[in-house]
N, C-alpha and C positions, 0 to 999 in steps of 0.2 A: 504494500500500500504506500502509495506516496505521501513524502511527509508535508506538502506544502496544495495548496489550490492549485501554484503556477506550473507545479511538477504533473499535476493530473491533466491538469490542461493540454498538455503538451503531451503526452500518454497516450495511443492507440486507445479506445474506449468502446467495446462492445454494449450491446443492452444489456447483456446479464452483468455489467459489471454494475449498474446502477443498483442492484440485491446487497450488493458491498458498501457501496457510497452512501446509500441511503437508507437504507436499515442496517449495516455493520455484520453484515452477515461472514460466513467465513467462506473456505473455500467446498468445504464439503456442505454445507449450508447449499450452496448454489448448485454442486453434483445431487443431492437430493431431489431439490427444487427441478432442474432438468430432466431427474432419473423421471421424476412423476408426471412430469411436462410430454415429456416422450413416450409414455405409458397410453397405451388406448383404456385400461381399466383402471379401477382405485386399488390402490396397495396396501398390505398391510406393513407395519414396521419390519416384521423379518425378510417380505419381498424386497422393500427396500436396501437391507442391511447386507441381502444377497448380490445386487445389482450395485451396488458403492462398494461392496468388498470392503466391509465393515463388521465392525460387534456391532448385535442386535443394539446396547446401551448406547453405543456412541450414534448410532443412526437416531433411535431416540430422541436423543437429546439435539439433535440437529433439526428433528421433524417438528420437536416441542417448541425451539425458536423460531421457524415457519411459521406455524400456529399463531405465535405470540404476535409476528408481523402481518397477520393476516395474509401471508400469499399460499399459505393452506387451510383445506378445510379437510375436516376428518367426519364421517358418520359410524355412528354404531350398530352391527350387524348382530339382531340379536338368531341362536342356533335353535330350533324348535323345542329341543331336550333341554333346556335351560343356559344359559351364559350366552357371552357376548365376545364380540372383538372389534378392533376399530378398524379401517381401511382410509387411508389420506388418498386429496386430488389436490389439484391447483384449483386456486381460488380463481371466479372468474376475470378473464384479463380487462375486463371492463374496471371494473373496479378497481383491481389493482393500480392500472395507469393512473384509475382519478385520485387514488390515495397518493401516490408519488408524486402527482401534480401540487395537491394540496400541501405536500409537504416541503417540496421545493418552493413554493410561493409563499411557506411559513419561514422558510428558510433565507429565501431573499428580502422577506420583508425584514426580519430579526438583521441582518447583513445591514440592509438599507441604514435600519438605526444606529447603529452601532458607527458606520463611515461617520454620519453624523453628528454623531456624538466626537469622536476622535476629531473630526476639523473644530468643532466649537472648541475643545480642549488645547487643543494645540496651536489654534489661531491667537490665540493672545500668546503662545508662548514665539512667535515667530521672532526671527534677528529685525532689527528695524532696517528698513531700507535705507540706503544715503542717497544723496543728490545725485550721483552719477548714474542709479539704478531706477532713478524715477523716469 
């Protein structure tokens, strides 16, 4: 991950890397998100854990931060004989974009403020100009 804006900027940038940028996702975070992207059915965590070439736990716990960021949805399958299981999908890409929309435009507005604030702040600390720079 680049340590700076100007370094990303400058950075090849696919779509999926916006999963990184904008929700801090990792890199198996994103290998999930695509394993299920790519999936014609809903998975369950072991499907998953088989397809990322993972422990069941670590897939898990990658599936559970999806969740959290809303780019997955999970339903529960219940088995006639009693008990249950979960199966995850992508959440739809409708929503998703207009979540990342929203969040980039909460993102540039907080950004906005802040320039602002830094010129007020530092515009009284300016050197005075002289004669020759007027």
């Amino acid at each position: 991950m680049p340590d700076s804006m100007a370094e990303m900027l400058r950075q090849d940038m696919e779509c999926e890397g916006l999963l990184e940028c904008l929700h801090g996702l990792k890199d198996l975070d994103r290998e999930c998100f695509e394993t299920l992207a790519a999936s014609d059915e809903r998975l369950t965590v072991d499907e998953i854990a088989d397809r990322v070439e993972r422990e069941r736990s670590t897939a898990y716990r990658s599936i559970q931060r999806l969740l959290q960021t809303g780019l997955v949805q999970k339903e529960q399958i219940n088995y006639e004989q009693g008990g249950y299981y979960h199966v995850y999908y992508p959440a739809d890409p409708e929503e998703v974009t207009d979540d990342m929309q929203r969040l980039l435009n909460d993102w540039y507005a907080q950004i906005g403020q802040l320039i602002q604030e830094f010129r007020i702040k530092y515009e009284d600390e300016a050197p005075p100009t002289t004669p020759s720079e007027s």
